[in-house]
C-alpha positions in Angstrom: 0.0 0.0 0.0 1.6 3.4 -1.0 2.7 5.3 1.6 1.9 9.1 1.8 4.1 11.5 4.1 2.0 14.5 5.6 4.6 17.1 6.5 4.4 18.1 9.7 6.0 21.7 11.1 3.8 22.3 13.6 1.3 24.5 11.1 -1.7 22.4 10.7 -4.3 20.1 11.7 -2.5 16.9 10.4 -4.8 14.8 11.8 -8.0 15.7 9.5 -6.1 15.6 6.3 -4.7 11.8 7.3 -8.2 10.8 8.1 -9.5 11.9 4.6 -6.1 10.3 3.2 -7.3 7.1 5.3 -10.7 6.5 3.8 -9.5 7.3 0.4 -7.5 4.0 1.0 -3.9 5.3 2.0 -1.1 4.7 4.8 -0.6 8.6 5.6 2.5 8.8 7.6 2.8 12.4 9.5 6.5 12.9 9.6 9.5 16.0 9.5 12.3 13.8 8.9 13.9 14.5 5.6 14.8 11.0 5.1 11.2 9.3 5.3 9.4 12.5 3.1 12.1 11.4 0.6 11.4 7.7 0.9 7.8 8.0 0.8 5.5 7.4 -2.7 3.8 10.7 -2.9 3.7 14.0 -0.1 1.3 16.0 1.3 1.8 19.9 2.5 -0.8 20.5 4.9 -0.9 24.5 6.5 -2.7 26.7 8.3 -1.4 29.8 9.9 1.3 32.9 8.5 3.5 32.5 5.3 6.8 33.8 7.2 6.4 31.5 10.5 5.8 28.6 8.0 8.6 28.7 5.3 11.0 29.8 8.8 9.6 26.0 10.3 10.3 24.5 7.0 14.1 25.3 6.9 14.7 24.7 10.5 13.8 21.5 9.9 16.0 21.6 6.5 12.8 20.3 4.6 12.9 22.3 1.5 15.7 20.1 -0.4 13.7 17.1 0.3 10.6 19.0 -0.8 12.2 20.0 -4.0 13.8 16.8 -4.6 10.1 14.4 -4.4 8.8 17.3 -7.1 11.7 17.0 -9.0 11.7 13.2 -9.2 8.0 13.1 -10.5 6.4 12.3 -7.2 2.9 12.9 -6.6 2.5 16.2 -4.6 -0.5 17.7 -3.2 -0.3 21.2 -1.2 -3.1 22.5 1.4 -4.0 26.1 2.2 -0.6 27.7 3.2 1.2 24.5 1.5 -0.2 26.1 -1.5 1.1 29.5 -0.7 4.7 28.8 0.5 5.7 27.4 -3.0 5.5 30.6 -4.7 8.6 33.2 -4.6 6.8 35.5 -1.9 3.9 36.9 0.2 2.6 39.8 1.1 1.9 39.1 4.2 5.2 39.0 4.8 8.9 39.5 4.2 10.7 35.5 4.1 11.3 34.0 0.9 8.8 31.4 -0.2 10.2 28.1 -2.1 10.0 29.1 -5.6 8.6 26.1 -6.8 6.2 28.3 -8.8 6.9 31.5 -9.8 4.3 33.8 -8.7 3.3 36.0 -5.7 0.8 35.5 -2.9 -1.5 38.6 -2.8 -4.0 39.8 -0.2 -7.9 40.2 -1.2 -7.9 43.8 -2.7 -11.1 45.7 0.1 -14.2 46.5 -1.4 -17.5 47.2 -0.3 -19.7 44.1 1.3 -16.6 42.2 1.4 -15.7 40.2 3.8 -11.8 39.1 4.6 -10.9 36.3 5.5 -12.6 34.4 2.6 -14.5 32.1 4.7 -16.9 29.2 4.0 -18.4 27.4 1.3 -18.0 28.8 -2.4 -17.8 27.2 -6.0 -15.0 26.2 -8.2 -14.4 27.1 -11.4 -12.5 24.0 -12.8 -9.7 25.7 -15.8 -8.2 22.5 -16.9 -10.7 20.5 -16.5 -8.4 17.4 -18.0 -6.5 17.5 -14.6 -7.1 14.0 -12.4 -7.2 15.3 -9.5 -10.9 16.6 -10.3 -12.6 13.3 -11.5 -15.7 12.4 -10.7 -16.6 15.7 -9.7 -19.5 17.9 -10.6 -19.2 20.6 -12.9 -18.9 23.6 -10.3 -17.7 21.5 -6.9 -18.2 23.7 -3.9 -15.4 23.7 -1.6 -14.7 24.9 2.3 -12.1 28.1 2.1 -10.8 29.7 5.0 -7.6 32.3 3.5 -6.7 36.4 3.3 -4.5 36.0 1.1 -4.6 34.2 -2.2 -2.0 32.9 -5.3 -1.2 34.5 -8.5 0.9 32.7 -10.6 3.1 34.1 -13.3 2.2 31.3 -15.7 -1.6 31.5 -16.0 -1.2 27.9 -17.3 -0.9 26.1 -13.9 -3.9 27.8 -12.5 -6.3 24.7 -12.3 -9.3 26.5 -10.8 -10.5 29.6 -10.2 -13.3 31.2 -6.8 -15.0 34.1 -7.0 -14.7 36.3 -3.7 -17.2 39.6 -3.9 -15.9 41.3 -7.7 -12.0 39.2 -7.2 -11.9 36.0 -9.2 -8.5 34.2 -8.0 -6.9 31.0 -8.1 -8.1 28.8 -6.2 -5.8 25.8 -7.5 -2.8 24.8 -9.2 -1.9 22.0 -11.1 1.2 21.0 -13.0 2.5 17.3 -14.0 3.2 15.5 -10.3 2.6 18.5 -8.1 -1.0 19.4 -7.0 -1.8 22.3 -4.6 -5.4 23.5 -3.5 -6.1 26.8 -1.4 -9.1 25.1 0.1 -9.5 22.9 2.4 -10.4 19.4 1.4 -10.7 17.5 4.4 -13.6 19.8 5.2 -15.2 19.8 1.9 -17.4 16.7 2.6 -17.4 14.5 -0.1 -16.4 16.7 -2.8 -13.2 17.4 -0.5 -12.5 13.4 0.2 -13.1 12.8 -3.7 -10.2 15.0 -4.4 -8.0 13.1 -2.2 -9.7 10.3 -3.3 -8.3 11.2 -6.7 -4.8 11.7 -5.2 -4.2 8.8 -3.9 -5.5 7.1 -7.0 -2.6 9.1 -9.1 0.0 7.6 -6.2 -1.5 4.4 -6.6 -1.3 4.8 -10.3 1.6 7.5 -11.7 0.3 9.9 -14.3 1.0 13.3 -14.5 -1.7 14.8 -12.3 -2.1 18.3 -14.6 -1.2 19.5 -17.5 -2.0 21.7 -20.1 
């Protein structure tokens, strides 16, 4: 049975995401050590909390190589909330560096009247490449659990994999390119849409295809 490391540095509810990964019909393994995320058949980024305390956690723990490296070497990836949001180069809701795994910046919702920040609750997707695994089975606009300020804005419009509407702002609300995978909602709280999705993951570690693509 594959194996799925759920990275843990102390900015998350691990425990949710491994029960979704559970009844989808993995072995999620939370771990920080370098050696087992390497080792493992596929990785999951969990995150909840600031962009600067995060990516700080994730070098202490000298997890970006290995992070890098499982990408690199076509492993299935899947990134959650703030795992989303630390790949790209930077945030502004603060001053670290993020990974650079995708070029791009992390923006805050712009204010406008009637709208409310955080982003909180239940809105649709807008599914942009709609060939992309990870959204099988699916219906056509999937509503999804957000909680998030701040959202991503990729350089390459290409990788955006779905789209949300917040008040007049339409944003990405995923990314997908070959392995790597990363979703600004929450899917462990999406009901069955939400364990579907992981339900598609683990399918794609089970079975290795790219997961996105253009």
């Amino acid at each position: 049975m594959a194996v799925i490391a759920v990275i843990d540095y102390d900015m998350g509810n691990l425990h949710s995401v491994c029960k979704g990964l559970e009844k989808a019909g993995a072995t999620p393994k939370i771990t920080d050590s370098p050696k087992e995320i390497v080792q493992a058949d596929a990785v999951v980024l969990p995150g909840v909390g600031s962009f600067d305390p995060a990516v700080q956690q994730l070098r202490s723990r000298n997890l970006v190589e290995p992070i890098k490296q499982i990408i690199a070497e076509g492993k299935p990836f899947l990134g959650i909330c703030l795992g989303l949001q630390i790949l790209f180069d930077r945030s502004e809701e603060g001053t670290e560096p993020g990974l650079s795994i995708i070029p791009g910046t992390v923006r805050r919702f712009r204010p406008e009247p009637g709208l409310t920040i955080p982003h909180m609750g239940w809105n649709q997707l807008e599914i942009t490449q709609t060939n992309a695994p990870i959204w099988q089975n699916l219906a056509e606009r999937p509503w999804v659990y957000f909680v998030h300020s701040y959202y991503v804005d990729p350089i390459d419009p290409q990788v955006c994999a779905a789209t949300v509407t917040h008040g007049s702002q339409k944003v990405t609300a995923a990314i997908a390119k070959d392995n790597l995978m990363a979703v600004q909602f929450h899917p462990e709280k999406s009901s069955d849409t939400g364990l579907q999705i992981l339900s598609n993951f683990v399918t794609q570690v089970q079975t290795p295809v790219a997961m996105g693509g253009f």
